[in-house]
C-alpha positions in Angstrom: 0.0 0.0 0.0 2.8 2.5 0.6 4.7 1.8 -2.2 1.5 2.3 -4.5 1.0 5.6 -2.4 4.7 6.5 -3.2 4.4 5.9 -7.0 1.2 7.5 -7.4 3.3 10.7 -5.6 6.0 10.3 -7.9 3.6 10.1 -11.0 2.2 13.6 -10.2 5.5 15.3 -9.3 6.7 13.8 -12.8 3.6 15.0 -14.4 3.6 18.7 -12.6 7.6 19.2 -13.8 6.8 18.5 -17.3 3.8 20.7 -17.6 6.4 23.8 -15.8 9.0 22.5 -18.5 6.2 22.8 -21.4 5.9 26.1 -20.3 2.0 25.9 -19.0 0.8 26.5 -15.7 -2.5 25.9 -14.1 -3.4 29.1 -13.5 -3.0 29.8 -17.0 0.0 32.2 -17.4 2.9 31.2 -19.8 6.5 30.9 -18.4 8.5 32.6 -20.6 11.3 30.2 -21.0 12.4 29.1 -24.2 15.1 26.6 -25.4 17.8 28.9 -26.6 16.0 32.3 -26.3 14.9 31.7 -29.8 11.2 32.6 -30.1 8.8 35.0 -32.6 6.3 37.3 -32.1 3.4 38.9 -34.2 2.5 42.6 -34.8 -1.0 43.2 -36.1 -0.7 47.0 -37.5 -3.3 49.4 -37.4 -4.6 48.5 -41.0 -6.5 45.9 -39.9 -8.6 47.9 -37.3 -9.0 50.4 -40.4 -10.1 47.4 -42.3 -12.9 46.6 -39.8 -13.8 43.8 -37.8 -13.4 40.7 -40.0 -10.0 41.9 -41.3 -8.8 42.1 -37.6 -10.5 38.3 -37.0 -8.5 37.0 -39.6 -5.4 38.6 -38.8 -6.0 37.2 -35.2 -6.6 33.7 -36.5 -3.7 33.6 -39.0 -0.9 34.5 -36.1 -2.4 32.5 -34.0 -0.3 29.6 -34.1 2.0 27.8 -31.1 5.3 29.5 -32.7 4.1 32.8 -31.9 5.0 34.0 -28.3 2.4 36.5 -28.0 0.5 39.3 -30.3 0.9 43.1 -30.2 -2.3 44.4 -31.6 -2.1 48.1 -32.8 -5.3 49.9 -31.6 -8.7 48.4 -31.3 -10.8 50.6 -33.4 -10.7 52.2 -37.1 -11.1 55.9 -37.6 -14.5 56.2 -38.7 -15.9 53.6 -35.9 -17.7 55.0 -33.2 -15.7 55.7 -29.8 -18.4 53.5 -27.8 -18.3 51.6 -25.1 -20.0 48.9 -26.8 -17.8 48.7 -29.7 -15.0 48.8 -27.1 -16.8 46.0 -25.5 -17.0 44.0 -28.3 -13.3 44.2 -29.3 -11.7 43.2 -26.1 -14.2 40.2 -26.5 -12.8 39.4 -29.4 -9.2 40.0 -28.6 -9.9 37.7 -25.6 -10.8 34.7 -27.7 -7.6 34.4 -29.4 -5.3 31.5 -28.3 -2.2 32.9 -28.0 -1.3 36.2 -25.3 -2.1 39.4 -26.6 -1.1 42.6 -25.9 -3.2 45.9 -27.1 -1.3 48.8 -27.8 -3.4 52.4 -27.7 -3.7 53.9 -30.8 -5.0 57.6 -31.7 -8.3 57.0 -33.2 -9.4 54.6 -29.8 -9.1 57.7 -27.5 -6.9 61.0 -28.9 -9.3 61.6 -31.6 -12.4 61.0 -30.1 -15.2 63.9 -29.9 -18.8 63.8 -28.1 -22.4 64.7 -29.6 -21.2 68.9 -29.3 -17.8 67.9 -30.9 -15.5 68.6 -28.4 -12.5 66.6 -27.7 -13.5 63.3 -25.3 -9.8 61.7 -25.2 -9.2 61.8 -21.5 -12.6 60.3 -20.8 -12.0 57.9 -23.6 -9.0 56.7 -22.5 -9.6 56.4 -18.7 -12.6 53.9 -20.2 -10.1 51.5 -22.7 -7.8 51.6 -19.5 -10.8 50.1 -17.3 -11.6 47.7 -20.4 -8.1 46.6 -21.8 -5.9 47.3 -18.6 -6.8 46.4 -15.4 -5.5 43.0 -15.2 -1.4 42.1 -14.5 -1.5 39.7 -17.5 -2.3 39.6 -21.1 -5.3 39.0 -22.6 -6.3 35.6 -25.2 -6.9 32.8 -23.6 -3.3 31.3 -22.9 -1.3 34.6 -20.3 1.8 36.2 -20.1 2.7 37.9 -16.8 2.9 41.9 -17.5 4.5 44.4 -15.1 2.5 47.2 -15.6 3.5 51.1 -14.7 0.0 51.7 -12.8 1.7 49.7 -10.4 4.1 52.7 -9.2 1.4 55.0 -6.8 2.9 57.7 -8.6 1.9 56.7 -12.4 -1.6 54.7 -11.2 -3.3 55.9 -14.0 -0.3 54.4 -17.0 -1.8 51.1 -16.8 -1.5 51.0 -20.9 2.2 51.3 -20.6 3.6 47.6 -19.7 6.4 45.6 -19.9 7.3 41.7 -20.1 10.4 39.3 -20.4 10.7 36.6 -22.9 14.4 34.9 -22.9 16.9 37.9 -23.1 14.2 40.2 -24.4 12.8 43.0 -22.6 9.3 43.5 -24.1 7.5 47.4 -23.3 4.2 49.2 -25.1 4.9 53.3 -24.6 1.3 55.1 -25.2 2.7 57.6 -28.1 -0.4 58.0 -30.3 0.6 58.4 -33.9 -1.2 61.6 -34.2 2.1 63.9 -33.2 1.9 62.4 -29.5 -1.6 64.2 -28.8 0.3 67.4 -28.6 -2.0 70.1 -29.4 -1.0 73.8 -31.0 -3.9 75.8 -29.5 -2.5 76.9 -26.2 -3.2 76.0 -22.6 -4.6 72.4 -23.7 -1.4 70.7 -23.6 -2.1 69.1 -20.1 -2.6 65.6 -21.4 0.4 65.6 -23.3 2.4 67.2 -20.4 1.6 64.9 -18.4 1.7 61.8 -20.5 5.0 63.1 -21.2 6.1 62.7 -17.4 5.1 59.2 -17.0 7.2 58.2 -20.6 10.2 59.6 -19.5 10.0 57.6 -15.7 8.6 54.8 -17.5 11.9 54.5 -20.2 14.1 55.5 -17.8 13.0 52.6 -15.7 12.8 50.2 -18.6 16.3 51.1 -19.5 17.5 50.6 -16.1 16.1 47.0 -15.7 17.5 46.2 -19.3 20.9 47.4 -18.0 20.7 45.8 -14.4 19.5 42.4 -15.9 22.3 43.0 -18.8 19.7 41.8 -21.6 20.6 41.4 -25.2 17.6 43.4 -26.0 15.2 46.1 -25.4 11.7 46.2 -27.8 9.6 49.5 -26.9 6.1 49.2 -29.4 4.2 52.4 -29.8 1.5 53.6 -32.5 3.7 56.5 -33.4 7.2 57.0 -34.9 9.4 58.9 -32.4 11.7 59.3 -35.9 15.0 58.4 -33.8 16.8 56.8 -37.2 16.3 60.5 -38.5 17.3 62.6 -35.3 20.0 65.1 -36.4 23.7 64.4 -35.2 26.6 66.2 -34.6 26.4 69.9 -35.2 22.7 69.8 -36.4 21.7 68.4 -33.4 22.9 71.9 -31.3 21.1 74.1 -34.0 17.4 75.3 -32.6 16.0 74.7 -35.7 16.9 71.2 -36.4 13.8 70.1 -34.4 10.7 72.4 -34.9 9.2 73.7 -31.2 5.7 71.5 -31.9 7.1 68.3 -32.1 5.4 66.2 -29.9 8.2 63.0 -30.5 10.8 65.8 -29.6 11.5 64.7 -25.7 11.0 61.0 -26.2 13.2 60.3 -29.5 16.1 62.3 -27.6 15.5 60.1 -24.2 15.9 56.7 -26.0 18.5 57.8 -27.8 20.5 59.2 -24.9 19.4 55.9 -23.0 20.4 53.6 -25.8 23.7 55.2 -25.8 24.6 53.5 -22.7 23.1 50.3 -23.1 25.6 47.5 -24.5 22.7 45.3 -26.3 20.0 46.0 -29.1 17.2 48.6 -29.2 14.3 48.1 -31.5 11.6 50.5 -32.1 8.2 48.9 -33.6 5.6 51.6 -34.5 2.1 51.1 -36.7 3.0 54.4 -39.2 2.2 53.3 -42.8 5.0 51.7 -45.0 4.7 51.7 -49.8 8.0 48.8 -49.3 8.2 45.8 -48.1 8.7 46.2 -44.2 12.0 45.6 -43.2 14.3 46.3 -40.0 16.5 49.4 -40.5 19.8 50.4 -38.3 21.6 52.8 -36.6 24.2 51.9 -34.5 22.3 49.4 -31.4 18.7 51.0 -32.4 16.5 49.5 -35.3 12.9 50.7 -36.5 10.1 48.6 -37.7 7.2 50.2 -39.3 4.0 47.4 -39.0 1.8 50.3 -40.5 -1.0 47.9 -42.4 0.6 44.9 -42.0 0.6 41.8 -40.1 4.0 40.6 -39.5 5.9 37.6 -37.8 9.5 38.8 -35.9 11.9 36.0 -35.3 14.2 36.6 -32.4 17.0 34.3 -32.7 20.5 35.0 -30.6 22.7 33.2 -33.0 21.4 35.7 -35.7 24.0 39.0 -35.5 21.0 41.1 -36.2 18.8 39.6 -33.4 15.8 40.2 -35.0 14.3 39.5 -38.6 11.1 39.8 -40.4 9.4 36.8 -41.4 8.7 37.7 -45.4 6.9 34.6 -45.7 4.3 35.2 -43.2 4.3 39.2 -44.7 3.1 38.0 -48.8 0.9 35.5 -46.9 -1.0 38.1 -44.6 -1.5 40.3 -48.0 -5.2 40.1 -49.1 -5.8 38.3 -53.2 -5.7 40.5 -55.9 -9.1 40.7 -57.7 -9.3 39.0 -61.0 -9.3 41.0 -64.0 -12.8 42.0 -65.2 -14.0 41.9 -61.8 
């Protein structure tokens, strides 16, 4: 009897290490362990919100896979769909059924360009309702979760719950909220105080994430935002002392200096992913340790593979796939 009470222990000991060493656990979340570090993930760009619902379904479905480490979805809504909290609603239902861990990165048109029946500007309200919808949980959403360290979690920045970060082998994963639309900075004065203070929680929140990357001496550090900070085209050398070299309403001005200055003193890889539109193929571009990927309209598949030099590379395979047919001719 005790030796049958003893194998039986040993049987669910065995049974319990192989599920850790699969990487599953039973509360759901995902360990993020992977032989070698090698893994992939998929960026659905803002395209296929503008496309509508059934374009964003399929793009769900088709990086979907067990290769994929988790999704970055850019924005949840098109710009001509209605800011409601229904249509909110129904997207983070939708988000929630895919398989894999997902990870929804604010874009302009859910909150920044949002207006009310009189026209006026709703973004603050707007967004304080996707956070309550889309962030209020320390994990991904989909069905299978990845652990997320999220910046609400400082009393000081309790309202940042958008901006999040998450480990997989040597990578440093982090979503920034930089809206494409020039950062929500606005010209009219005196209705900056969004922005200003947005502005704030970026700079402790890269400034942190560039610390932990250091600290934990990563190989990388991936920041995803809907808008292009520009940092391949900041000016250098003496065009980077001259005034005018940056114009005063620049709303990427602080941020794109910050990472660069941050970068600067970090030994391993910086890459940049953004949803701004792309006419070529989408490809990885470098300067020095910082690369930039536009996803613009596009859903792409990232391999991260240390024994590459580059680190990263685009999956071109999964990028004709993704493309929608060509109509016949005559129709």
């Amino acid at each position: 009897m005790q030796r049958r009470r003893f194998s039986l222990i040993l049987s669910v000991l065995f049974a319990s290490a192989c599920a850790i060493a699969g990487g599953a656990r039973a509360d759901g979340l995902i360990r993020n362990t992977y032989e070698d570090d090698a893994h992939r993930f998929a960026i659905i760009g803002h395209g296929f919100t503008d496309g509508g619902e059934k374009r964003l379904t399929q793009a769900l479905r088709d990086n979907d896979d067990n290769d994929v480490a988790f999704l970055v979805v850019t924005g949840i809504k098109g710009a001509n769909e209605p800011c409601t909290d229904k249509l909110y609603q129904k997207r983070r239902e939708l988000i929630d059924d895919a398989r894999r861990p997902v990870v929804v990165l604010p874009a302009g048109s859910d909150w920044s360009e949002c207006k009310n029946s009189a026209g006026r500007s709703d973004a603050i309200e707007r967004l304080n309702r996707i956070r309550e919808l889309f962030y209020g949980e320390p994990n991904t959403l989909g069905a299978r979760k990845l652990a997320l360290t999220r910046q609400s979690m400082s009393p000081r920045f309790r309202s940042y719950a958008e901006n999040a970060h998450w480990s997989v082998g040597k990578v440093l994963y982090a979503t920034v909220n930089m809206p494409a639309n020039n950062n929500h900075y606005l010209n009219e004065a005196g209705r900056n105080s969004e922005y200003e203070d947005r502005l704030v929680a970026n700079r402790f929140w890269l400034n942190r994430l560039f610390a932990i990357a250091r600290r934990d001496k990563l190989e990388a550090l991936v920041l995803f935002s809907e808008g292009d900070v520009k940092a391949l085209s900041q000016p250098t050398g003496l065009r980077a002392l001259l005034r005018s070299a940056v114009p005063d309403n620049d709303g990427f001005a602080e941020p794109r200096r910050l990472i660069l200055s941050l970068a600067q003193k970090f030994r391993g890889k910086v890459l940049l992913v953004d949803g701004t539109r792309v006419r070529a193929k989408p490809a990885i571009e470098w300067r020095g340790n910082v690369g930039h990927l536009a996803a613009g309209a596009d859903a792409l598949e990232v391999v991260v593979d240390p024994a590459m030099k580059s680190l990263f590379r685009v999956d071109q395979r999964k990028v004709e796939a993704a493309k929608p047919a060509k109509p016949a001719k005559g129709q």
